[in-house]
N, C-alpha and C positions, 0 to 999 in steps of 0.2 A: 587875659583879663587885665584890662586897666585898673589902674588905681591898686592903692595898700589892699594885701591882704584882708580878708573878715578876719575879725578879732579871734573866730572860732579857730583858724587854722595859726592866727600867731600867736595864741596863748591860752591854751584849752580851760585851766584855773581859773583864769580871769574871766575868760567867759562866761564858763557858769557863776558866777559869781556877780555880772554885768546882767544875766537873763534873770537868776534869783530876784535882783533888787527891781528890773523892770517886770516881773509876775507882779509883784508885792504893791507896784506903782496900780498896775491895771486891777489888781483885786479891790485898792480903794476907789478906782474911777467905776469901776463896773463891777461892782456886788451881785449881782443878779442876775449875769452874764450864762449861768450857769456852768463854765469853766472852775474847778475848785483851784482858784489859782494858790491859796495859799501853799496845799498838799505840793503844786507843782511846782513852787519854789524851791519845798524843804527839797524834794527829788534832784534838781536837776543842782543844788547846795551840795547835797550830799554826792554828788558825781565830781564835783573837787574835792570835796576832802577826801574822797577815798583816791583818788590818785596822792594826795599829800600824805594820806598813810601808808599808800604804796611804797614813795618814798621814803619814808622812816624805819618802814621794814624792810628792805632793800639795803641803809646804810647799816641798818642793825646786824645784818647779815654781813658787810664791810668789816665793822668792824670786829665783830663776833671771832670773825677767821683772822685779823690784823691779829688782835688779843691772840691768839693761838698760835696765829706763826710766828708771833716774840715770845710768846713765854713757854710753849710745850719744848719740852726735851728733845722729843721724839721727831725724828724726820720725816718716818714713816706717812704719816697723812700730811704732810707739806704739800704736794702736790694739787691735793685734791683741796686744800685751804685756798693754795693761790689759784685755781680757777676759780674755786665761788667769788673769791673777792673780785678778778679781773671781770666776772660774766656779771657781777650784780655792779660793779660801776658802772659797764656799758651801759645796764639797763637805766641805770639812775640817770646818766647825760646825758643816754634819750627822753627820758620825761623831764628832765629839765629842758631841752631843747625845744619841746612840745607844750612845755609852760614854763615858759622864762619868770614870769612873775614868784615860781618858789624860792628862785634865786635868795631874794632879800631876804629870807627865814632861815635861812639852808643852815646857820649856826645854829638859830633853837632847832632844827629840827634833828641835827646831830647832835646835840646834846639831850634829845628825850630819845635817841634811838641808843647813843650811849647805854643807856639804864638796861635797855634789854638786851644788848647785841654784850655786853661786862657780866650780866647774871648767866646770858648759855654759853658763853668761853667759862667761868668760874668752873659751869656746871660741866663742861666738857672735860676739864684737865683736872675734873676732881680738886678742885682749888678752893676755896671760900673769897667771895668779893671781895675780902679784905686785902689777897693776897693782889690784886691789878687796883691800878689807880683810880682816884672817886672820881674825877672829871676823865674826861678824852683827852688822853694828850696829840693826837694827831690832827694835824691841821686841817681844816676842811678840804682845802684845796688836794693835800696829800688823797685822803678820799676818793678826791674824785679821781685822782690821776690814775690811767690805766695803766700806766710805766710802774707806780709807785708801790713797793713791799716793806713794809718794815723789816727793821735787821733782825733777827734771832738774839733772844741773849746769851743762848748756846753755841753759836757758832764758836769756832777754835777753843771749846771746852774738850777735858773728856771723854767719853762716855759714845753714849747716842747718836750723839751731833756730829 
């Protein structure tokens, strides 16, 4: 195939988001088309957000287990922390690869997965939210990186570790 890419295949997000705003165009030129274009705007709308929630809940899961392999004691489920984190960045840098347009959000969108990925590590280590930091401290980039683990604050303690 000549020429760029369709938009569909380099940037699925924007896409739908490029067909939403053209339904929208064609529901004011043709009213009466009998196409319910507005219904198949909010649809094919809601087929991006739900990959951007995909994403959200994916880094939640990031960081959910990050929060756990620094602050649990216990080695014991290390293991099983550091796959989820290694399997769910894969997953993430494939849908960003697949909509590069999340790219520009990818901050807000760590910091609203923060909120929930902080409340089920709390809830996991029997901890109270007060006890891990109100912001994220891990870099976006850290996130993504599928090399990158945070340290333990166990290690050479002790006990457990």
């Amino acid at each position: 195939m000549d020429g760029p890419a369709p938009l569909y295949d380099r940037d699925f997000v924007a896409w739908t988001a490029d067909q939403a705003t053209r339904l929208r165009v064609e529901a004011q030129r043709r009213p009466h088309s009998g196409l319910d274009y507005a219904h198949l705007a909010e649809e094919v709308e809601a087929m991006g957000e739900s990959e951007r929630r995909a994403v959200v809940s994916l880094l939640a899961l990031v960081i959910e287990h990050a929060l756990k392999l620094e602050h649990a004691p216990e080695r014991g489920p290390r293991r099983h922390w550091t796959l989820s984190v290694r399997k769910c960045q894969r997953q993430v840098n494939r849908r960003l690869a697949r909509s590069p347009s999340l790219r520009a959000p990818l901050d807000t969108l760590v910091g609203e997965a923060y909120a929930t990925g902080r409340f089920a590590a709390a809830a996991g280590l029997a901890l109270s939210e007060d006890d891990l930091p109100p912001v994220c401290v891990y870099a976006t980039a850290d996130l993504l990186d599928e090399t990158w683990l945070p340290a333990s604050r166990w290690d050479g303690e002790d006990g457990d570790a």
